[in-house]
C-alpha positions as CSV (number, residue, x, y, z in Angstrom):
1,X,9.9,31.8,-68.8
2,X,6.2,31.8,-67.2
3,X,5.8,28.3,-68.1
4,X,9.1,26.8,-67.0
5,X,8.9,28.8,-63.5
6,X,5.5,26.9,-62.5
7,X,6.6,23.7,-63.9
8,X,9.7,23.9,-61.4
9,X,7.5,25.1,-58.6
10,X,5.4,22.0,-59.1
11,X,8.0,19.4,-59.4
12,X,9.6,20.8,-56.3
13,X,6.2,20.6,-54.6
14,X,5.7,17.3,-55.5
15,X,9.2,15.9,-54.0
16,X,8.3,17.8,-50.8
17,X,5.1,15.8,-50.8
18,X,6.7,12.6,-51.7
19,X,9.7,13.2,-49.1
20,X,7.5,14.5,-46.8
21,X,5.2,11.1,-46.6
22,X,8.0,9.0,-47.2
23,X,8.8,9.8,-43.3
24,X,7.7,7.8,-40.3
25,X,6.4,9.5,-37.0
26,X,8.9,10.0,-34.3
27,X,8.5,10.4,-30.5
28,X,10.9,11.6,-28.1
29,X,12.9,9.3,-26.1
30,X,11.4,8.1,-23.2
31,X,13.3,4.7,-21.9
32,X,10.6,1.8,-20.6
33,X,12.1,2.1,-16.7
34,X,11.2,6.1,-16.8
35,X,7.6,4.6,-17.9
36,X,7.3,2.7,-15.3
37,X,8.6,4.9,-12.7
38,X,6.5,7.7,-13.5
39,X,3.1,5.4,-13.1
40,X,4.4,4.1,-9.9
41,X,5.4,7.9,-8.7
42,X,2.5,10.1,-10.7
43,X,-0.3,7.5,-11.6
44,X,-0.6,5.1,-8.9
45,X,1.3,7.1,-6.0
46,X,-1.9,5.5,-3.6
47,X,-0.7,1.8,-4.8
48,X,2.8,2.4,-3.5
49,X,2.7,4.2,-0.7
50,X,4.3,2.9,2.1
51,X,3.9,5.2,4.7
52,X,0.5,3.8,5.9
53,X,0.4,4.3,9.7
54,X,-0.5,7.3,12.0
55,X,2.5,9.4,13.3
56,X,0.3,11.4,15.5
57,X,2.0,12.2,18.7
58,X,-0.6,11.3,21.7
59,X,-1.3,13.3,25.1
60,X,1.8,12.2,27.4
61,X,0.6,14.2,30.1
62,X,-2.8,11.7,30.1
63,X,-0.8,8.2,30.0
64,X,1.6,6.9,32.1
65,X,3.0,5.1,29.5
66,X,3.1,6.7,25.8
67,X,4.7,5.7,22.5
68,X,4.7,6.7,18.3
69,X,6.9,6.9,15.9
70,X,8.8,9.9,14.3
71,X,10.0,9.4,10.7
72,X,12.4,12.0,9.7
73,X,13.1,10.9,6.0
74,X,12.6,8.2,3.9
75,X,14.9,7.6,0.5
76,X,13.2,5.7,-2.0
77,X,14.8,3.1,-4.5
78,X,12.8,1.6,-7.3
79,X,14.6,-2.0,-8.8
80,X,13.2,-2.5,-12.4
81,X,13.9,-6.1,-14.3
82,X,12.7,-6.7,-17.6
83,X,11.9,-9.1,-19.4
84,X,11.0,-9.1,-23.4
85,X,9.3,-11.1,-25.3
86,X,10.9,-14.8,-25.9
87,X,12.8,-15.1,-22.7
88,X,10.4,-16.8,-22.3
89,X,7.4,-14.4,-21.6
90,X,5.0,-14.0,-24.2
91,X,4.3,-10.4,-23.9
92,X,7.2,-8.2,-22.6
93,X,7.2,-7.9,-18.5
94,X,8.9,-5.8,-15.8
95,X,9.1,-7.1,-12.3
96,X,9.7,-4.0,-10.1
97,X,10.8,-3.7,-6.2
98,X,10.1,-0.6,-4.5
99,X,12.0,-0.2,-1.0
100,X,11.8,2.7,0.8
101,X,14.5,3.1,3.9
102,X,13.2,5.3,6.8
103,X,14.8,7.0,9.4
104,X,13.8,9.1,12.6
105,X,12.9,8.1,16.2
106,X,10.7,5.8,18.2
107,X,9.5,7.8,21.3
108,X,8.8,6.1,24.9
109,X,7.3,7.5,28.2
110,X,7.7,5.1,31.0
111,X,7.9,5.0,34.1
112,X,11.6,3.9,35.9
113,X,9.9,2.0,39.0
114,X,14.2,1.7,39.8
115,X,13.4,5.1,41.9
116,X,11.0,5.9,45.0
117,X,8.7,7.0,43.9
118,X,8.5,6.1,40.8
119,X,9.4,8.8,37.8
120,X,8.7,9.2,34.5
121,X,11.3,9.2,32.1
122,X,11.5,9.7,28.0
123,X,13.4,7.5,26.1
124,X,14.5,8.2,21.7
125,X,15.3,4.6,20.2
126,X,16.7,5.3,16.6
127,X,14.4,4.2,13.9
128,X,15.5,2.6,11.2
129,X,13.0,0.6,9.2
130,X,13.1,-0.9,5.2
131,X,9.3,-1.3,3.8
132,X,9.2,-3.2,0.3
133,X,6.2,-3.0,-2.3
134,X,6.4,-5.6,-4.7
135,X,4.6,-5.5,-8.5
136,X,4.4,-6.5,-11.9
137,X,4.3,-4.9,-15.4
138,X,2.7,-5.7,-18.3
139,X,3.2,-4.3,-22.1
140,X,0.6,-4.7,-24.0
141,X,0.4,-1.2,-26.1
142,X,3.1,0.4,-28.5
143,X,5.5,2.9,-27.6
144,X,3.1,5.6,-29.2
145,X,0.7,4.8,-26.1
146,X,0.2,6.9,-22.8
147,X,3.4,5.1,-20.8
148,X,4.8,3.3,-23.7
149,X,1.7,0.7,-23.5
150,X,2.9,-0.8,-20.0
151,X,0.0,-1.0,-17.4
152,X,0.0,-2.9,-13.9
153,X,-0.9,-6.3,-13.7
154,X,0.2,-7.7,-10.3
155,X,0.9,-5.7,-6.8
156,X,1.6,-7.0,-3.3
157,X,0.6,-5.2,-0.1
158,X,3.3,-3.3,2.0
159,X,6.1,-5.0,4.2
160,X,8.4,-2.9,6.6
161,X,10.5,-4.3,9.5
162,X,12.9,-2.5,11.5
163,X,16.6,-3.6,11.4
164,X,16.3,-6.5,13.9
165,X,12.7,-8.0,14.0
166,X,11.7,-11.0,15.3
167,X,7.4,-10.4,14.3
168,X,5.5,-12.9,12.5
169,X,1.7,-13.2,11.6
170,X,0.1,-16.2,11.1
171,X,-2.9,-14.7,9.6
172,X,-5.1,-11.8,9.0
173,X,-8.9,-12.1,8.7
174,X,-10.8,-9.6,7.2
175,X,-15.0,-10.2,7.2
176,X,-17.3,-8.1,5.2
177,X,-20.6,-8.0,3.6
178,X,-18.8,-7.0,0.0
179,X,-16.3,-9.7,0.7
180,X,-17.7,-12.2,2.7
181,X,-14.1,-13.6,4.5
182,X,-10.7,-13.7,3.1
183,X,-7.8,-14.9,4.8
184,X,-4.3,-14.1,4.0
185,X,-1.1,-15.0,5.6
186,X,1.7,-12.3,6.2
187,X,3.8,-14.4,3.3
188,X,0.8,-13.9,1.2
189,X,0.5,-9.9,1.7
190,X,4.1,-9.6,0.6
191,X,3.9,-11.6,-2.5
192,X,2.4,-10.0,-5.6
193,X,-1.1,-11.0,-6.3
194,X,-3.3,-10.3,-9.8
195,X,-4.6,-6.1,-9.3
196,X,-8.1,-7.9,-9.8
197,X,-7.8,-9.9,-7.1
198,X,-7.1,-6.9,-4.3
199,X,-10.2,-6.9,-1.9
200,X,-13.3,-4.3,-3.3
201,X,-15.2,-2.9,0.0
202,X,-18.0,0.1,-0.6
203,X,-18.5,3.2,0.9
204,X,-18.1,3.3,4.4
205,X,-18.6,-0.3,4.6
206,X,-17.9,-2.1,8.5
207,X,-14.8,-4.1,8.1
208,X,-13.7,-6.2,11.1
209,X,-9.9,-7.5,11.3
210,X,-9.0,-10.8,13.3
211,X,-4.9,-10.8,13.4
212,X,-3.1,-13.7,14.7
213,X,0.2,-13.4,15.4
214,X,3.1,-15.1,16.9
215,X,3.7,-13.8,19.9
216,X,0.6,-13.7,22.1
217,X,2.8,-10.8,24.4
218,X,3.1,-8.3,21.1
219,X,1.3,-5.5,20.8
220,X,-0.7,-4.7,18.3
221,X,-2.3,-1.8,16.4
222,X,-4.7,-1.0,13.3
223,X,-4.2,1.5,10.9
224,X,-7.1,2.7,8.5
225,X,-7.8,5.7,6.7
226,X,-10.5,7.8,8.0
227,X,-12.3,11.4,6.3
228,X,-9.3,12.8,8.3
229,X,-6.8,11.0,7.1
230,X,-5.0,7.4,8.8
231,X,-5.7,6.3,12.8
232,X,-4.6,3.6,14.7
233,X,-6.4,1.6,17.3
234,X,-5.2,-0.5,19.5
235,X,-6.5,-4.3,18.7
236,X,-8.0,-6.5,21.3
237,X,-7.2,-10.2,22.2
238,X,-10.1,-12.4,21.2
239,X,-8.0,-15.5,21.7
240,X,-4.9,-17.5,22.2
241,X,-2.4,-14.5,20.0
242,X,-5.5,-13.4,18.1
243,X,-6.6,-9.6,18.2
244,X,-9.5,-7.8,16.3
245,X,-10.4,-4.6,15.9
246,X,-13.2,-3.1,13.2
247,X,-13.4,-0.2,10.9
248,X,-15.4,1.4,8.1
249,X,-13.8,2.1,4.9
250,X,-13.3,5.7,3.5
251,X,-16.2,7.7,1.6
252,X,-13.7,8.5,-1.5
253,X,-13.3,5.7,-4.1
254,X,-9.5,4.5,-4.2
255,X,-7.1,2.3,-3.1
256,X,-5.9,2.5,0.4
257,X,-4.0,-0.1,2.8
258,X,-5.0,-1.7,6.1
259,X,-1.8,-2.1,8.0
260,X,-1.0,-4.6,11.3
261,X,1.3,-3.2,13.2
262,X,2.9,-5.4,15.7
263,X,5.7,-3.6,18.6
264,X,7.4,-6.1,20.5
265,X,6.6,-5.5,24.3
266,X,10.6,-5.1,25.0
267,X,10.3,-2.5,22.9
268,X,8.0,-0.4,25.1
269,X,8.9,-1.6,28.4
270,X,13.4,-1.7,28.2
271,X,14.6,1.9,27.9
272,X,17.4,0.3,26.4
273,X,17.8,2.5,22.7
274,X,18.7,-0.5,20.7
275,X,15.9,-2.5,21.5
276,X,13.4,-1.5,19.2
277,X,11.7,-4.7,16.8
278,X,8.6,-3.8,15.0
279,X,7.3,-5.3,12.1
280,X,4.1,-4.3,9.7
281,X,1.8,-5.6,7.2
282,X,-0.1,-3.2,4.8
283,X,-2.9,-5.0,2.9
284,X,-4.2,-3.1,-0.1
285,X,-7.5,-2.8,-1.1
286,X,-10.2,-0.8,-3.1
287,X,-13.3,1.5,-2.0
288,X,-15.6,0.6,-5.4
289,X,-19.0,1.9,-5.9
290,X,-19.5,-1.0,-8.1
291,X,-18.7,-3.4,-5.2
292,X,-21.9,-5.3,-4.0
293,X,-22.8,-7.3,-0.9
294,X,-23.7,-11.1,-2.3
295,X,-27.0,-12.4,-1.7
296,X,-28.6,-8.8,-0.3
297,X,-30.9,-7.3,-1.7
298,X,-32.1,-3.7,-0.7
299,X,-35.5,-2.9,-2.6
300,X,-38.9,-3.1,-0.9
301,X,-38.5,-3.0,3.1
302,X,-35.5,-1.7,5.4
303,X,-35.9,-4.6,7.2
304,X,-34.5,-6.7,4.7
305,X,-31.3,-5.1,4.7
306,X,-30.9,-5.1,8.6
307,X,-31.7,-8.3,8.9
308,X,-28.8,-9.3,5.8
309,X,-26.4,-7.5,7.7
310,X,-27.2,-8.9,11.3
311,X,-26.5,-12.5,9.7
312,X,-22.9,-11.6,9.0
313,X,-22.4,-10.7,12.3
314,X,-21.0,-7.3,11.7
């Protein structure tokens, strides 16, 4: 009885064994669009944000003529295509549209020279503005791997216009030691672009920013991220519809965007509410500390370096 109890115990734990091996690993379900969407919204939120200007509200009482932006709410939509391997990528690929619709106000202080003497008045335009981020995605993992293996290969800067806009840029300059020069046309910061191509830029690096645009009337501000979050400035005419303005980059490593802002000058002088046509251009780039300034070399004497950096002209 002894016997035939432990031989039945065995044999049972051997089919366990056997059953138990004969199984293959399973993970929960997680669809390839939730991948995606959770590194666009938890892993890369700094790559796709599109909210890259200052909202600060200035000091009216100071100006005689004042006016920012009030965003009330933005609703975000996320457009996923795939594509899987042998139509006719290689490697599965998801091309991905992120547009974010905003809402809320544009504010004006003017003054109405229509009455003697002149008074100030405050004008609300509604705001309604679409901005678009463009990207692709790779798969080159298994489903097993942190986001099912997908990582992001290409990624364009940020484009928002309001609902009627009429502003174009011919080009945007930006100069650097870590850089050198590199030119892109506003076509060219809303196209995708390789994620190793995106500008590097150290540590509180001096960047300046030449903007031509196409209308030499519009006017035209700089956003940046600062230790205190983003500020604009106001850019300068250095030309026939060419502005600059300078900046240096963050102190925290990341990625960050450099936006040209461009506000039609109907826009801040008709207290008209429906005129309002504003259009922006949000470059991307990286703060590296492994970015390096070509042909510079810092060992030995100071002088070196401040005589490297005076050649650039920055």
């Amino acid at each position: 009885m002894t016997t035939r109890f432990y031989v039945s115990l065995v044999f049972i734990l051997i089919c366990l064994i056997l059953s138990g091996c004969s199984k293959k690993p399973t993970f929960p379900f997680y669809p390839d669009r939730d991948a995606i969407v959770d590194m666009i919204t938890e892993d890369l939120p700094d790559i796709f944000q599109s909210q890259t200007i200052d909202l600060t509200v200035p000091d009216t009482l100071s100006l005689s003529t004042a006016y920012w932006r009030e965003i009330d709410s933005v609703g975000r939509r996320i457009v996923v295509s795939f594509f899987y391997e042998g139509t006719p990528h290689e490697i599965p690929l998801a091309e991905v549209a992120v547009l974010d619709s905003m809402f809320g106000y544009f504010h004006l202080v003017i003054e109405d020279t229509s009455y003697t003497p002149p008074t100030r008045v405050r004008v609300k335009k509604p705001l309604k503005e679409l901005a678009t981020i463009q990207a692709k995605f790779e798969k080159w993992g298994e489903d097993r791997d942190p986001r099912k293996g997908w990582i992001l290969t290409d990624i364009s800067g940020v484009e928002v216009h309001s609902e009627v806009s009429n502003r174009y840029l011919s080009a945007a300059t930006l100069q650097a030691l870590s850089i050198g020069e590199l030119t892109l046309t506003g076509v060219e910061i809303q196209h995708t672009r390789s994620i190793n191509e995106i500008p590097n830029f150290s540590e509180r690096e001096s960047v300046n920013l030449n903007a031509t645009v196409g209308d030499s009337s519009d006017i035209v501000y700089m956003h940046h991220n600062t230790s205190f979050g983003l500020t604009k400035t106001e850019m300068y005419p250095i030309g026939e519809a060419t502005f600059r303005g300078s900046f240096r980059t963050p102190q925290s490593l990341g990625y960050y965007h450099l936006t040209v802002d461009l506000i039609s000058l109907s826009t801040v002088t008709d207290p008209d509410t429906t005129v309002y046509d504003s259009k922006r251009w949000g470059i991307l780039y990286k703060v590296d500390s492994s970015s390096t300034i070509p042909g510079l070399t810092c060992s030995g004497e100071l002088q070196l370096c401040v005589h490297a950096v005076e050649s650039y002209g920055l």
